[in-house]
TORFISE-80281 format. One line per 3 residues: number of its first residue (from 0); their letters; for each residue x, y negated, z negated of C-alpha. Coordinates in Angstrom, 1 decimal, decimal comma. Layout:
NUM) A) X:Y:Z ~ ... $
// end
This chain:
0) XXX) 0,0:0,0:0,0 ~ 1,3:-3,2:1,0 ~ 1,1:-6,9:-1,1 $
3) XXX) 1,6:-10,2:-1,0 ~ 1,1:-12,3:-3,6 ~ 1,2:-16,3:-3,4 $
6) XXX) 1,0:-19,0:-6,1 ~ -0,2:-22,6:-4,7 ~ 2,5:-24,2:-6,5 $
9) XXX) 5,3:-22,8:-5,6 ~ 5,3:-19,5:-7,6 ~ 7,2:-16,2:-6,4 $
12) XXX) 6,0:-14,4:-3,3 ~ 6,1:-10,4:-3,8 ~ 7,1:-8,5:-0,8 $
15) XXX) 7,4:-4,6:0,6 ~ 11,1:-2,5:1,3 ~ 11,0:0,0:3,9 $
18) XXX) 12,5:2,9:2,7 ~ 13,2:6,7:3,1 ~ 11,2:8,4:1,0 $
21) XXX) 13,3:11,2:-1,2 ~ 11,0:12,1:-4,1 ~ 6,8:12,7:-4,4 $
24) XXX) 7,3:9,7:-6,6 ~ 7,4:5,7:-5,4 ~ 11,2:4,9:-4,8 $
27) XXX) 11,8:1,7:-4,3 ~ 14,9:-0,5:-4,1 ~ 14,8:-3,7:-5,4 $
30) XXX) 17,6:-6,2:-5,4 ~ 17,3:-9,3:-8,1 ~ 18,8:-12,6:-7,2 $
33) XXX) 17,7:-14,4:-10,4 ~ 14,4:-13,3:-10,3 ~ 12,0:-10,3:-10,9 $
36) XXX) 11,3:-8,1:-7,5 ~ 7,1:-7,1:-7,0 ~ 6,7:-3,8:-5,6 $
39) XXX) 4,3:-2,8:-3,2 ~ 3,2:0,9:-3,5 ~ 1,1:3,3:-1,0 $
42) XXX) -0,3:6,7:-2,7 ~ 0,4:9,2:0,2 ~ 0,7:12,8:0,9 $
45) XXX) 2,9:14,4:-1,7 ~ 4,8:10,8:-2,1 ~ 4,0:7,3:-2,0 $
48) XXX) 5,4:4,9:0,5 ~ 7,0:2,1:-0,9 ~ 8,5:-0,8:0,5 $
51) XXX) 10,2:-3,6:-1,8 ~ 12,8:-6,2:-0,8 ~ 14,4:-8,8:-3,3 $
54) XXX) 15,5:-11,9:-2,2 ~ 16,8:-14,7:-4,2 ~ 14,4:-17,5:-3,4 $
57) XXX) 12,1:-19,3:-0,7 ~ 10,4:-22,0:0,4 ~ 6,5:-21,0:0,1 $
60) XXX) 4,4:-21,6:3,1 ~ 7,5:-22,5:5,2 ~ 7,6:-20,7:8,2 $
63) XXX) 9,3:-20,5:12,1 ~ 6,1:-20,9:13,7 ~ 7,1:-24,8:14,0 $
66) XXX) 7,5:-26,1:17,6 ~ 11,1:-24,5:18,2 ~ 13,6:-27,2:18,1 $
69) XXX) 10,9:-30,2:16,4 ~ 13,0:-32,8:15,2 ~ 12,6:-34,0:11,4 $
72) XXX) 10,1:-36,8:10,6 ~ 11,8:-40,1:10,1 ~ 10,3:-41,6:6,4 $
75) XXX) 9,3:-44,7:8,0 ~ 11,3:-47,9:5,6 ~ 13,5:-45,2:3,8 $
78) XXX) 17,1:-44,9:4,4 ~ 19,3:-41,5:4,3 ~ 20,9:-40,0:1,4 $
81) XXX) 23,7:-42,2:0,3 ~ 22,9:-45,0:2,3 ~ 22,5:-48,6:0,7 $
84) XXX) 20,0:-50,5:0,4 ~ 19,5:-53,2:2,8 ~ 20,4:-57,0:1,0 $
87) XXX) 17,3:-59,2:0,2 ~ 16,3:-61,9:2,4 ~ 14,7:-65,4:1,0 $
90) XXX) 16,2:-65,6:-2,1 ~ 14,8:-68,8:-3,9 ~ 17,1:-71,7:-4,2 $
93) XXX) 18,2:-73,1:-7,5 ~ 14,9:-74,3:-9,6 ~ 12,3:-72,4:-7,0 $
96) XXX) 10,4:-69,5:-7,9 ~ 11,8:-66,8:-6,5 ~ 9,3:-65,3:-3,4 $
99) XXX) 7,5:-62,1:-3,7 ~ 9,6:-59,3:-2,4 ~ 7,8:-56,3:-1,3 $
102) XXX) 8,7:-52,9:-3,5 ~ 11,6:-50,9:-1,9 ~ 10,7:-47,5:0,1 $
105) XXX) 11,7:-44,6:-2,6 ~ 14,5:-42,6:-0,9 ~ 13,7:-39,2:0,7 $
108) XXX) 15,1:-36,2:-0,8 ~ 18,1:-34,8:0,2 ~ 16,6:-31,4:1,5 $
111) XXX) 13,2:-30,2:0,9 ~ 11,9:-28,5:-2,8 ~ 12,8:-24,9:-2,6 $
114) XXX) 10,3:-23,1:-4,9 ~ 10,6:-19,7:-5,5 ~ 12,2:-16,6:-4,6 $
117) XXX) 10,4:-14,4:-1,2 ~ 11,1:-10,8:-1,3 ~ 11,9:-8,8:1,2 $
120) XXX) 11,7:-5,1:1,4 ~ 14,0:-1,6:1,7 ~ 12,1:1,1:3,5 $
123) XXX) 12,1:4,5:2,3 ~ 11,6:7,9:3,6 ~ 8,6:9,9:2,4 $
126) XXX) 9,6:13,5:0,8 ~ 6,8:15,8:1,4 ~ 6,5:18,8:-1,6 $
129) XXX) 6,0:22,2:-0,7 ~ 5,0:24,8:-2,6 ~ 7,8:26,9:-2,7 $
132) XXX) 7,7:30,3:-1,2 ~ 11,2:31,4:-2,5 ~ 13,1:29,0:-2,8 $
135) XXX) 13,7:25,3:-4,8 ~ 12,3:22,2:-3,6 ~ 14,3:19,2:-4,0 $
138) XXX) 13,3:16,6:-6,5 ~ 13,7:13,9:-7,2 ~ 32,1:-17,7:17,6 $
141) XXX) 33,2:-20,9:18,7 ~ 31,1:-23,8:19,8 ~ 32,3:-26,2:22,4 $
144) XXX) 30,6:-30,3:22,3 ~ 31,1:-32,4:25,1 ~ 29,6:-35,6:24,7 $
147) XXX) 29,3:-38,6:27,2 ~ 28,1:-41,3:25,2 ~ 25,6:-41,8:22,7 $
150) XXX) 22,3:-41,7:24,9 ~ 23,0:-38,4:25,7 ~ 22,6:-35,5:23,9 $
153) XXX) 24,8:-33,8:22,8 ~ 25,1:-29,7:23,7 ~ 26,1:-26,7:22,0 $
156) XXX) 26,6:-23,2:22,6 ~ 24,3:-21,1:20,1 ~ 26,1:-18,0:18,5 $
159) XXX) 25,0:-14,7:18,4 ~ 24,4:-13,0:15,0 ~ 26,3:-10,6:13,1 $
162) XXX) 25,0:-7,7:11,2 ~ 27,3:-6,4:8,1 ~ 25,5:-4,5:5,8 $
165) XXX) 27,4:-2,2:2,9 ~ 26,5:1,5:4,3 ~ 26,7:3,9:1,1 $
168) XXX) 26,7:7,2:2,3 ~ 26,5:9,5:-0,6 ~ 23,6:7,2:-2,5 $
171) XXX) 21,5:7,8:-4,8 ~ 18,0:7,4:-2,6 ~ 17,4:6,6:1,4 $
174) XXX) 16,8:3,4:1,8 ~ 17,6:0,0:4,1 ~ 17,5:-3,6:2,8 $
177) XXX) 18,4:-6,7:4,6 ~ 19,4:-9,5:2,0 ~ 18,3:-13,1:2,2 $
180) XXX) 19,6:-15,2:4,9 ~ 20,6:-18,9:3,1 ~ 22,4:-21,9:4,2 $
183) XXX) 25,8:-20,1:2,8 ~ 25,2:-17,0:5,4 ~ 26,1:-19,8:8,4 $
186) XXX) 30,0:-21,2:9,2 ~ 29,8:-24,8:11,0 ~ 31,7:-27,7:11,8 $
189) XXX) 31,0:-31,7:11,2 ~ 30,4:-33,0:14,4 ~ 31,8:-36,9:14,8 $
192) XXX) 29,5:-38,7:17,3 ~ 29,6:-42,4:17,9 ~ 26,2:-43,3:15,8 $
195) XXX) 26,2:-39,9:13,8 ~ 27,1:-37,3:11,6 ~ 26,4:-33,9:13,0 $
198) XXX) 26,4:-30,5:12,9 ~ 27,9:-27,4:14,9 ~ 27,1:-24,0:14,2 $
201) XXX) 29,9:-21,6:14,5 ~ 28,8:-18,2:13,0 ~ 26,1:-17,2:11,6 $
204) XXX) 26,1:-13,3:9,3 ~ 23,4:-11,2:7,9 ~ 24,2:-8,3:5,0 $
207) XXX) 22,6:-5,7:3,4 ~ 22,3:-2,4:1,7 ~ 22,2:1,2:3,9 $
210) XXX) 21,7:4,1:1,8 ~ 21,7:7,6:2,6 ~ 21,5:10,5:0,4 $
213) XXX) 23,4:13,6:0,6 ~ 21,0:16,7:1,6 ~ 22,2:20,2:1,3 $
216) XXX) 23,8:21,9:4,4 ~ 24,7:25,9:3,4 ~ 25,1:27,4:7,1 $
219) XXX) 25,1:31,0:5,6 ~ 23,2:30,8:2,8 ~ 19,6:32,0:2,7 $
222) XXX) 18,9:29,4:0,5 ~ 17,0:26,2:0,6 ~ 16,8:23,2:0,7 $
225) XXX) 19,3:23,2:3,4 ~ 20,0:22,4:7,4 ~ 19,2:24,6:10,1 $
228) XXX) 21,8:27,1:11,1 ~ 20,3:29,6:13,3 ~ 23,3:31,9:14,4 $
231) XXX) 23,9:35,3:13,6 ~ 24,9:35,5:10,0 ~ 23,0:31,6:9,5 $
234) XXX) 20,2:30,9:7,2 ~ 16,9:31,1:9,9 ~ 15,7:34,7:9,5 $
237) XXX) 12,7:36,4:10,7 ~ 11,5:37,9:7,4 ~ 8,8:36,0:5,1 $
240) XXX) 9,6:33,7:2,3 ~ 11,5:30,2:2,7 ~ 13,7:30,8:5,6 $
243) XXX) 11,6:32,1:7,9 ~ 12,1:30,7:11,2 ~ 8,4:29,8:11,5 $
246) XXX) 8,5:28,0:8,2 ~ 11,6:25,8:9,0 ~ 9,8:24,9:12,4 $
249) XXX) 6,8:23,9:10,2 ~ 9,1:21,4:8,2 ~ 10,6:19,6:10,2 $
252) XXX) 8,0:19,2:12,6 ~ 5,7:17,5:9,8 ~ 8,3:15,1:9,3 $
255) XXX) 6,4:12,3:11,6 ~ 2,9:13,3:11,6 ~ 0,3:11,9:9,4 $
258) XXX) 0,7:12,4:5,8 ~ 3,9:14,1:6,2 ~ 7,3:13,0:5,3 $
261) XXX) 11,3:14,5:4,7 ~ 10,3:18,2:4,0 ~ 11,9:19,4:0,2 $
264) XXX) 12,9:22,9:2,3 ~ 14,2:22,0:5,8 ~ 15,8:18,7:6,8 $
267) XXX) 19,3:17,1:7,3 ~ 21,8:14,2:6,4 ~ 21,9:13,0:10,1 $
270) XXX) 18,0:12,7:10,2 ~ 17,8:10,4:7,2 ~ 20,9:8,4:8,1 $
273) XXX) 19,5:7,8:11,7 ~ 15,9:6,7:9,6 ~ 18,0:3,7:8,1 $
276) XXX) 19,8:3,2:10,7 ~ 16,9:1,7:13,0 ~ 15,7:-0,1:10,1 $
279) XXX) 18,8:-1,8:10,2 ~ 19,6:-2,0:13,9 ~ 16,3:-2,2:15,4 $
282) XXX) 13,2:-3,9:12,9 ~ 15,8:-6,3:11,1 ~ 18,6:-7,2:13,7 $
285) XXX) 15,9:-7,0:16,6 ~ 12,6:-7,7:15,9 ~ 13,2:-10,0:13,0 $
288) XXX) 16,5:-11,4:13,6 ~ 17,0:-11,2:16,9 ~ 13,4:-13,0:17,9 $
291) XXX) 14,1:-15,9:15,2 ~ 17,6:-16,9:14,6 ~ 17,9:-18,5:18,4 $
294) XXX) 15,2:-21,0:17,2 ~ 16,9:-21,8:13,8 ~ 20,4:-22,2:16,0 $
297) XXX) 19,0:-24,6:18,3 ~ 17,4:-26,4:15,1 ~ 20,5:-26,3:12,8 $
300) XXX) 22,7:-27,9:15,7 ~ 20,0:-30,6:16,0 ~ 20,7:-32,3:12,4 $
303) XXX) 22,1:-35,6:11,8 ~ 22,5:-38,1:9,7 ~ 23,2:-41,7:10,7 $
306) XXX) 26,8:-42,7:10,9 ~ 26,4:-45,3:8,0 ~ 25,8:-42,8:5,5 $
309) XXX) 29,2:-41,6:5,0 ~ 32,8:-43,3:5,4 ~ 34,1:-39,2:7,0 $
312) XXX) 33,7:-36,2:7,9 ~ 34,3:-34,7:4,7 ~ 31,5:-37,1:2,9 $
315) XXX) 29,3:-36,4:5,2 ~ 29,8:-32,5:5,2 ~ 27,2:-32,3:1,4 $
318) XXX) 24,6:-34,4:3,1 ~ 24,4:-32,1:6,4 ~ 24,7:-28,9:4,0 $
321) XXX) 21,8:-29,7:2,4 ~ 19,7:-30,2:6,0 ~ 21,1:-26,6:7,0 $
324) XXX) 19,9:-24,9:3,6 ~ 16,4:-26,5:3,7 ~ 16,4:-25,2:7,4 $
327) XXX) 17,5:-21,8:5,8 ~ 15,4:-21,6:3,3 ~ 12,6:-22,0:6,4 $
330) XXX) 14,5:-18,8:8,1 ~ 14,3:-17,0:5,0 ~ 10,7:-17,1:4,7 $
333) XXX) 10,0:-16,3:8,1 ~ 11,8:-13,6:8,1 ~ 10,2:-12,3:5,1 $
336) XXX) 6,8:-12,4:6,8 ~ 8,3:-10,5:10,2 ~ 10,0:-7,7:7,9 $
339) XXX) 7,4:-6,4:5,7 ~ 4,6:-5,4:8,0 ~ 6,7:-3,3:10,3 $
342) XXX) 5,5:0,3:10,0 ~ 7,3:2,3:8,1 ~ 5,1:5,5:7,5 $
345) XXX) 4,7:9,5:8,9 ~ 3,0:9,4:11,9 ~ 2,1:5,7:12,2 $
348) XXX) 3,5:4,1:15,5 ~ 6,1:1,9:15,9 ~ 7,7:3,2:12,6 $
351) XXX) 11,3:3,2:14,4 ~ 12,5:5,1:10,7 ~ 10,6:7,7:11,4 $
354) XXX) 11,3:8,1:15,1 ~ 14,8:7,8:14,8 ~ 14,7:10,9:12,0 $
357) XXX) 12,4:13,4:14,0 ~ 14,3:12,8:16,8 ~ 17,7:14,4:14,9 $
360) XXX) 15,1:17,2:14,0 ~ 13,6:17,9:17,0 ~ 17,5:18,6:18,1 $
363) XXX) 17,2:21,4:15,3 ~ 13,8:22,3:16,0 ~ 14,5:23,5:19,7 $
366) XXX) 18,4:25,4:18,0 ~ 15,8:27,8:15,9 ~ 13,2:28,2:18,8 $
369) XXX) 15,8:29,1:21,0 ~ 17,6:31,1:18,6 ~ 14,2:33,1:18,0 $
372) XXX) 13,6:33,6:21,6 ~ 17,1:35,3:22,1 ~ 16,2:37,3:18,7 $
375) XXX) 12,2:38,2:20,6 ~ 10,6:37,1:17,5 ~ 7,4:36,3:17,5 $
// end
C-alpha cells in the first residue's frame, strides 16, 4: 500500500522505497537525514510490498512541472541580497520639515523557505513462503561560455548525470535507494558577465544504496533453498519432495505473476541483483533522472545576480549557491513524486525489478526443462 502524507505548513511528506522483498514480513529501508522516515506498506501474498525512501528534506508543493527554463520573478522595488539600499532623495534643508519618504521594499530572501524533509523510497523484492515439502524455507564535464556582449545570452553546454551509488553485495535485505539530490550533489563555476554574476554547471552526481542478499547456491546438494543445477549428480531430480524438477519450475516461474514473489525454495543471487539493478539504472537514472535533470540544467545555468551585489567572484559565489539549492530543493521534490509510483510488485507491468529478476530465471527455467527432456521425465 502506497502513502503520502502532506502537512499545509510545511510539515514532512512520507514517501514509498522500492525494494526486493526477502521475508513474508514488510522490509523496508529507510535512510534518516535528520528526520524520521514514513513507511508505506502493502499486505500481499505471503509478504507485503514495501516501499520507503528517506530523504533529508524538501520544499513542499514545489515541483518541475514549471515552464522548463521560467525565469525567477523580479520583487518589483526590492534589491538583491547584499545589495545597498539606494540614497534618499529630498532631504529637507536646515529648519524644514523633512518630506514624507515612502517605506523601503523589505529585501527578498536569499533562497526560498525549505520546509521539510520528502522521502523517497527503496524497493524491495517480495519473498513468497512455501510450505515446505522437505526442505527449509528461507526466512527472514566541462562547460564552455562564449559571450558577445551583454544583450546576448549567454550559452552553456548542459552536463550529463552521473550515477554512483554504494552497491553492497553481501547485505542484509534486497533493496535499491536513490538519495536526495541537493544543491551540494552539483559542481559549477562563477560566471563573470559584464552586468552579472552567474552560474555554470559543470557536474552534476546522484548516489545511493544497492543491496543484494546472498541466496544459497549448493550445485550437488539436494537441499534447498538453493539455485538450479540440473546436471547429472546436481540438485533437480525427478523424485517428489522439494527438488523435484516440476517444483523448482513452479518457483521460479511464480516469481512475476500476481501475488507471487522471490520463491523461499528455488531462486538465485543473479536474479535479485539484476531486480536492483533496473531500479537503479532504469526507474531512477531513466525515468526520473534522466526526464528531469535536463530542465533543472537549463534552469541552474539561467541564475544571476546583478553585478552590483558583489565586489568578485568569490563574494558572489554564497549568493548564487543559495539560487542553486532552492532550485535543488525544487528537483528534490519532483523527483520524489516520479520515484514512488513506479511499480514495483509481482506481476504488475512496468515493474522493471521484477522483469529484470524473471528474466535471470527464465535462463534457469529452460536449464531444468531441457535437462528433463534429455532425462524423458514427464
Amino acid at each position: 500500500m502506497k502513502s503520502w502524507r502532506d502537512a499545509s505548513d510545511g510539515g514532512r511528506r512520507g514517501a514509498e522505497a522500492k525494494q526486493e522483498r526477502a521475508t513474508p514480513g514488510k522490509h523496508t529501508l529507510t535512510e534518516q537525514l535528520g528526520s524520521e522516515t514514513a513507511s508505506a506498506r502493502e499486505a500481499m501474498k505471503g509478504g507485503t510490498d514495501a516501499k520507503g525512501l528517506a530523504a533529508d528534506g524538501a520544499v513542499a508543493g514545489a515541483a518541475d512541472a514549471a515552464t522548463p527554463g521560467a525565469a525567477e520573478p523580479a520583487t518589483p522595488g526590492a534589491t538583491e541580497p547584499g545589495t545597498a539600499a539606494p540614497a534618499a532623495r529630498g532631504a529637507a534643508a536646515p529648519g524644514q520639515a523633512s518630506p514624507a519618504l515612502p517605506a523601503p521594499a523589505p529585501a527578498p530572501a536569499t533562497a526560498a523557505a525549505v520546509p521539510a524533509a520528502a522521502e523517497l523510497a527503496a524497493k524491495q523484492e517480495r519473498v513468497l513462503p512455501r510450505m515446505s515439502l522437505a526442505g527449509t524455507a528461507v526466512g527472514e564535464s566541462v562547460a564552455s561560455t562564449h559571450e558577445l556582449d551583454s544583450s546576448i545570452q549567454t550559452k552553456h553546454q548542459g552536463v550529463a548525470a552521473t550515477g554512483s551509488p554504494t552497491f553492497n553485495a553481501a547485505a542484509g535485505s534486497n533493496d535499491c535507494t536513490p538519495s536526495p539530490v541537493s544543491g551540494a550533489s552539483v559542481t559549477w563555476d562563477v560566471v563573470d558577465k559584464p552586468a552579472t554574476w552567474g552560474v555554470n554547471i559543470k557536474s552534476f552526481t546522484t548516489t545511493g544504496v544497492i543491496n543484494v542478499a546472498p541466496w544459497p547456491s549448493k550445485p550437488t546438494e539436494l537441499v534447498t533453498p538453493n539455485t538450479a543445477n540440473p546436471v547429472d549428480g546436481g540438485n533437480i531430480t525427478d523424485a517428489s519432495g522439494n527438488n523435484n524438477w516440476k517444483f523448482a519450475v513452479k518457483e521460479m516461474e511464480e516469481y512475476h505473476q500476481a501475488g507471487g514473489g522471490r520463491s523461499s525454495y528455488w531462486h538465485s543471487y543473479e536474479a535479485s541483483k539484476a531486480h536492483e539493478w533496473a531500479h537503479w539504472n532504469t526507474d531512477w537514472m531513466v525515468t526520473c533522472i534522466g526526464a528531469l535533470w535536463p530542465t533543472a540544467n537549463t534552469d541552474l545555468d539561467a541564475i544571476t545576480i546583478p553585478k552590483a551585489d558583489a565586489a568578485n567572484a568569490a563574494a558572489a559565489r554564497p549568493l548564487l549557491q543559495a539560487k542553486i539549492d532552492a532550485r535543488m530543493a525544487t528537483l528534490r521534490s519532483a523527483l520524489v513524486a516520479k520515484w514512488n509510483p513506479i511499480p514495483d510488485s509481482p506481476g504488475a507491468a512496468g515493474s522493471t525489478g521484477y522483469d529484470a529478476g524473471q528474466a535471470v530465471l527464465n535462463g534457469l527455467i529452460a536449464n531444468v526443462k531441457a535437462y528433463a527432456a534429455t532425462k524423458k521425465w514427464t
